[in-house]
Structure formats: C-alpha cells, structure tokens
C-alpha positions in Angstrom: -40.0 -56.8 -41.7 -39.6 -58.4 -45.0 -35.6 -59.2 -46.0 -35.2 -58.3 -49.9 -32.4 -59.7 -52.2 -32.9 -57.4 -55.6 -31.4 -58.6 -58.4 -31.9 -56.1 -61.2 -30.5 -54.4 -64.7 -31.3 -50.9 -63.5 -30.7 -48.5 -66.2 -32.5 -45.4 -64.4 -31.2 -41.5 -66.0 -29.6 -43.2 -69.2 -30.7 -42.3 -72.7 -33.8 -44.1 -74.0 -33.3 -46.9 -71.0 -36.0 -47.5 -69.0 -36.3 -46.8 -65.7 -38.4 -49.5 -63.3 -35.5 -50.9 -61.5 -34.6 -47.5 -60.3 -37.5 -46.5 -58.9 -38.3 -50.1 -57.7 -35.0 -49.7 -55.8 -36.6 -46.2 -54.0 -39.8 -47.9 -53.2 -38.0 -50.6 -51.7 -35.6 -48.0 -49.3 -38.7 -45.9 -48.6 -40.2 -49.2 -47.0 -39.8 -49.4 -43.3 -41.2 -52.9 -43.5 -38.5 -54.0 -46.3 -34.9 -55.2 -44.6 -33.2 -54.4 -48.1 -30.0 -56.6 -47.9 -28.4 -56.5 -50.9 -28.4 -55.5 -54.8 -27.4 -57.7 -57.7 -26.8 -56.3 -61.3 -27.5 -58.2 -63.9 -28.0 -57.9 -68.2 -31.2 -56.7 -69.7 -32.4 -52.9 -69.8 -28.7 -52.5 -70.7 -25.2 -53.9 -70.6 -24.0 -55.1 -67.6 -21.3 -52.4 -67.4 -24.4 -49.6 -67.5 -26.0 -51.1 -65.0 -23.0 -51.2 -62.3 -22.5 -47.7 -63.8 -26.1 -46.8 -62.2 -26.4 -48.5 -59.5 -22.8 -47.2 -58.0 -23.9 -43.8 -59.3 -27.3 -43.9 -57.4 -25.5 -45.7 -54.3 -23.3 -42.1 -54.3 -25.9 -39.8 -54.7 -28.1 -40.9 -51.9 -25.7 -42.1 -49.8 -26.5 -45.8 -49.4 -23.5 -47.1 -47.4 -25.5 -50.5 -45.7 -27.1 -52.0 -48.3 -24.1 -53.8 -50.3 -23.5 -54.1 -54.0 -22.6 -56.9 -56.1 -21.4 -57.1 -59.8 -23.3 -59.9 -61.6 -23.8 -61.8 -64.9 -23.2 -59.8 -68.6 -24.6 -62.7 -70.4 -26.5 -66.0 -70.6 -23.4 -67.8 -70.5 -21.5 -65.4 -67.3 -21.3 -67.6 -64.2 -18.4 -66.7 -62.2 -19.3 -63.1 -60.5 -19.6 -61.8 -57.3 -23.1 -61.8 -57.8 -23.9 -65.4 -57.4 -21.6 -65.6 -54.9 -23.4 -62.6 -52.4 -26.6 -64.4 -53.1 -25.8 -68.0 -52.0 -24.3 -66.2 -49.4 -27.4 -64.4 -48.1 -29.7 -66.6 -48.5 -28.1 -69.6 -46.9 -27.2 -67.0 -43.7 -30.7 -66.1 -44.2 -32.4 -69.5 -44.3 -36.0 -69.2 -45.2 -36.6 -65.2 -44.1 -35.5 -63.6 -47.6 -37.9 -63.0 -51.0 -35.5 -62.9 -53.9 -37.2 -60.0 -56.4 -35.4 -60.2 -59.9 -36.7 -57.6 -62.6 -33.8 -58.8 -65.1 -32.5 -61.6 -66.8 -32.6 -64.1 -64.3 -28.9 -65.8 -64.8 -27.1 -64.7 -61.4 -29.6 -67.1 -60.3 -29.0 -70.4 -62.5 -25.2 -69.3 -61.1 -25.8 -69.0 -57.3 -27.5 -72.3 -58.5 -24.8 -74.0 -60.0 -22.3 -72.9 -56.8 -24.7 -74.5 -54.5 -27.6 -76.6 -56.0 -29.9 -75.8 -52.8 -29.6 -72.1 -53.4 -33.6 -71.9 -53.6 -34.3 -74.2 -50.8 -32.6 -71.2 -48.7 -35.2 -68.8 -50.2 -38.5 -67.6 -48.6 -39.7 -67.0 -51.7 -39.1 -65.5 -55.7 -40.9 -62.7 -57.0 -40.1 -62.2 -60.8 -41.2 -59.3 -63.5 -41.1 -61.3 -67.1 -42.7 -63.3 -69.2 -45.8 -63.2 -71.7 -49.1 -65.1 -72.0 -50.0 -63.3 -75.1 -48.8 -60.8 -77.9 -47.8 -57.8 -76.1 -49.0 -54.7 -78.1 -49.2 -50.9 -77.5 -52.0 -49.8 -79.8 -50.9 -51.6 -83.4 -47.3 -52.1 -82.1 -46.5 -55.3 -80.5 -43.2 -55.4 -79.0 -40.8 -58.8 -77.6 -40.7 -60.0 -74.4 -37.4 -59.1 -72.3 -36.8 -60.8 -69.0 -37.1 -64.6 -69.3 -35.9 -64.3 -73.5 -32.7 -62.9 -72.3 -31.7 -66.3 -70.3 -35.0 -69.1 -71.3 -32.9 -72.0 -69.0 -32.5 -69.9 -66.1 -36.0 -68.4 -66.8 -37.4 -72.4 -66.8 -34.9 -73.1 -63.4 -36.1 -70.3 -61.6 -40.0 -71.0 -62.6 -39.2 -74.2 -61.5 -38.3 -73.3 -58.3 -39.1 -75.8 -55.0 -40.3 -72.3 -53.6 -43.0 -70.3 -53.9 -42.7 -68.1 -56.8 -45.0 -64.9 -58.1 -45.1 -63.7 -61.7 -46.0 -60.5 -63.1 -46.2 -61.0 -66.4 -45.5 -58.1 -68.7 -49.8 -58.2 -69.6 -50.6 -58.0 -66.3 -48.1 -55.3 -65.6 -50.1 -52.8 -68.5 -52.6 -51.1 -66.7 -49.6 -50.3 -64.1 -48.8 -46.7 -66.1 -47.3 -43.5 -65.0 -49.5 -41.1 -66.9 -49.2 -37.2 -67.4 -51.8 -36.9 -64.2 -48.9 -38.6 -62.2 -46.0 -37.0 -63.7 -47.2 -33.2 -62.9 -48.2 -34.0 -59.2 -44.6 -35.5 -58.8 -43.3 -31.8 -60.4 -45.4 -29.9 -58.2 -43.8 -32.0 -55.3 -41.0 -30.0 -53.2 -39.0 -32.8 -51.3 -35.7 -33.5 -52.4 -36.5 -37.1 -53.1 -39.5 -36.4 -55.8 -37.7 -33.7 -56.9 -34.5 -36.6 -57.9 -36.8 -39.3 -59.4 -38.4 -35.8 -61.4 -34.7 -35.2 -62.4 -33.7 -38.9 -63.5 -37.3 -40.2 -64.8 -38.4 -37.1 -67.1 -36.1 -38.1 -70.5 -38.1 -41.6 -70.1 -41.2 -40.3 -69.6 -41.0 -38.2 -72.8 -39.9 -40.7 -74.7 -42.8 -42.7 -74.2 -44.5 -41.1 -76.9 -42.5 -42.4 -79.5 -42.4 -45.9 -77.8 -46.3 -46.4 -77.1 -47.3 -43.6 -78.7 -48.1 -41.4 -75.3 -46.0 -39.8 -73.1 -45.6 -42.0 -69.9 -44.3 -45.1 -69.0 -44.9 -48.5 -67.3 -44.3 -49.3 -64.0 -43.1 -53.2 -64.8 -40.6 -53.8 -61.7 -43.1 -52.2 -59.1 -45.6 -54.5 -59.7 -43.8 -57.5 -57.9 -42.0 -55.2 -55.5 -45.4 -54.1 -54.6 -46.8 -57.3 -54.1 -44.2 -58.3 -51.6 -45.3 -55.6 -48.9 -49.2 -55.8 -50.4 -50.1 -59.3 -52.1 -53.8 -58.3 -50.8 -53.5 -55.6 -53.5 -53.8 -58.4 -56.6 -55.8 -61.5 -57.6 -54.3 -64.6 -57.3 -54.1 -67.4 -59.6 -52.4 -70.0 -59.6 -51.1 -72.2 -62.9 -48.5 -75.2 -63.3 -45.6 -74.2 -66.1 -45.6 -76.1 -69.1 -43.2 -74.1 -71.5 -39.8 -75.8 -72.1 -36.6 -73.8 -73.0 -37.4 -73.7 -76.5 -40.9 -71.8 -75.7 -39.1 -69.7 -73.3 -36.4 -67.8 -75.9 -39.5 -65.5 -76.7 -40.9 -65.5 -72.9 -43.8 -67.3 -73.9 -45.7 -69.2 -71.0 -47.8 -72.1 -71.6 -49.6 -72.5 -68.4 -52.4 -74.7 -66.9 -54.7 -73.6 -64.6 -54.5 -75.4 -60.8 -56.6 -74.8 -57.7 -55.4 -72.5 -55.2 -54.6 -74.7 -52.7 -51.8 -73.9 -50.5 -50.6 -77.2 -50.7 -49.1 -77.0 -53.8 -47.1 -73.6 -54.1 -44.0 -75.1 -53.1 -44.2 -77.5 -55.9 -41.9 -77.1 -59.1 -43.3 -75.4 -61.6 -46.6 -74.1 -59.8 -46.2 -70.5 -59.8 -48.5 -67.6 -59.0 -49.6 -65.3 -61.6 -51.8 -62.1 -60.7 -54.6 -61.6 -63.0 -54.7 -57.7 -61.8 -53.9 -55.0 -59.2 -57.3 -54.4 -57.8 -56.9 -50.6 -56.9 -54.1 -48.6 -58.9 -54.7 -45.8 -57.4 -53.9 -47.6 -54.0 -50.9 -49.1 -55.5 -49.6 -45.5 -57.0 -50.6 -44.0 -53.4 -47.7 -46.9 -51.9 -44.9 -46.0 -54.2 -45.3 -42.3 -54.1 -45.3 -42.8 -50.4 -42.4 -44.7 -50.0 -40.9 -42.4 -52.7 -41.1 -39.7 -50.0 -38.7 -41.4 -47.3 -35.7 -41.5 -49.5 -33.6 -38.7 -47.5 
C-alpha cells in the first residue's frame, strides 16, 4: 500500500481550467494500493480560492469524509496555511512510508520547509509534474511552462531534495493525450463514476481545439501519479540539476546526465526524469480502471 500526500491546484469543471488534478485525484481513490492521506491546495491552474472551491465541491459530491483537506499557499510569497502545517504533520507521523505528489506550484512545500527544515528527510519520496527541457509547442504554438515558473525557489528546494525525486516534465508528459477515441468510449460508459468525470471533463475537452488545435487534452498530473503505483511503465533516467532560480522563473532545466546507480538518488539535486511511458495504452487501461471504483 502506498501512503500519498497530493498537493495540487485542482481546477476540474471550471471554465477553460484544466482538469488533471481532478482526475489525478479519482485515479488516486480508485487505487486499492494507494493509502490516500491527505489533499493540499495550492496556486497554479487557478487562484487559490478556485481551487478550495473544487476540491470541497468534489469532496461533497462523492462523499470523501476520510481523506482530510487542507487550505494552502495563494502565492510565492504565502507561508503561513494550514497546508504546510498538515504536511509536516504527516510526514513526520509518517516517517519514510509517504510519496509526496505535487502537480502545482510547489510552495506549501518550501513552507512545511521553513516550519521544520527536515520536512523532506520525513518523505519516502517526491513525485512532481513541471518543468521543461525544451520549447514546448503544440503544432506552431509554443506555450510557457507552469509548475516550477510559478514558485522557481521552491521549484530549486524541492529538486534539491535529500530524497528521491521523479520528474515528469511537461515534454515527456505529450504523448500522454486523451483523444476523441478515449473520450466516446468514456460516453458510452454507464457507471456513475464515468458518467461524473463525462459530466465535469467535456467543456475541457472541447476546448482543446482552440488551445492545441484538436479536441482533447493532456493527461499532465497522471503521469507522475501513475508512476507511483507503475514506475515499470516508464524509462528511467537519471540527471544531476544544474538550473539556478534565475533559470527556473521560466521552468527551464539544465540537466547533466548521471549513471543510474542507486547510490546516488538520494543525493541533492539528482532527480529522475522519464524519457517515456513505454505502453499508453497500458497506462490509459490503469486510469480508466481505477476511474471505475469511485462509488
């Protein structure tokens, strides 16, 4: 059983936001090997405020009374939430058992950080959705990186981490795309479950088309959720950090190649970095699954 912290901005059934987090958060409660223990909001897809506004809203509607909630961080600069709080909290009662997977801007973690400065040490490991290693385009349309821009010092604390830490880079995650083929088998679905993502995901889906120019979207947040229950499913690769802050306000990563020697994942700044899911349809089969054991 694998204990999750998610901290996330999930923006899932609002107007032109996107919705990854959400369904991230289904694939992790349709997991009966994932302990979720707690949800963290942070900044990103959205305002802060939108993002409580979701979560609470999804926490209603599907009755999720034991996984507990906590407001965090609006901006770069917002320290002092509940947020940093629950996850010092968690992971210190959970020493070296819980994989932290944030899919937002990553400053309730330079917080639980600055409350206690071995908040990592406590961690099993950090899975992260961000970050660039080139232009990211859609056809002639290249569009800015989100995740690691939003906060670059906590983006550089977290990568820096004395833990190990996975990447999926916004590159990597572009292959992972819910295509027309996907979203009429989920229509034709009749649980109550498919039938709720159908309900919350179709504005987004249409409005792919005038984002990247089909209709459709990516599936950024899943790929590191994924990875967690199925690291098998992707290549691994291995590469020591060398972008400082500065480099980091557009999410750029300058990286270095290292051996894959187990040796050296706990090491500051080595961090993981999938080159590609080797089956998607395996990896589409696993979330539509788990989709399917949300009562």
């Amino acid at each position: 059983m694998e204990k999750v912290l998610f901290d996330c901005d999930n923006t899932m059934g609002l107007a032109e936001k996107d919705v990854d987090d959400g369904i991230t958060l289904l694939y992790l409660l349709g997991r009966n090997d994932v302990d979720l223990v707690g949800i963290t909001s942070t900044f990103g897809n959205g305002s802060v405020k939108e993002v409580n506004k979701v979560i609470t809203r999804m926490r209603e509607e599907l009755n999720i009374k034991d996984v507990p909630f906590a407001k965090g961080a609006g901006d770069a600069g917002d320290f002092n939430t509940a947020a940093a709080e629950f996850l010092v909290e968690e992971a210190k009662k959970n020493k070296g058992e819980v994989t932290l997977l944030a899919t937002g801007a990553l400053t309730n973690l330079k917080a639980a950080c600055q409350l206690d400065p071995q908040f990592f040490s406590y961690l099993k490991e950090i899975k992260v959705m961000g970050g660039i290693t080139e232009k990211l385009s859609f056809g002639e349309k290249e569009i800015g990186e989100l995740n690691f821009s939003c906060d670059p010092e906590a983006a550089k604390l977290v990568l820096e981490a004395p833990v190990p830490v996975m990447v999926a880079t916004g590159n990597m995650c572009l292959n992972a795309f819910f295509n027309s083929d996907d979203w009429q088998w989920l229509q034709n679905q009749e649980e109550e479950s498919y039938q709720y993502i159908a309900k919350h995901i179709e504005q987004w889906y249409y409005y792919g088309q005038q984002l990247v120019g089909e209709v459709g979207f990516h599936l950024w947040d899943l790929v590191p959720a994924v990875h967690i229950t199925h690291p098998d499913l992707y290549t691994k690769q291995y590469y020591q950090l060398h972008s400082d802050v500065e480099y980091l306000t557009t999410g750029q990563l300058k990286l270095e190649k290292v051996a894959n020697k187990k040796d050296k994942i706990k090491e500051p700044g080595i961090i993981n970095i999938p080159t590609e899911i080797k089956d998607l349809d395996q990896f589409k089969e696993l979330i539509f699954t788990a989709w399917s054991a949300i009562k």
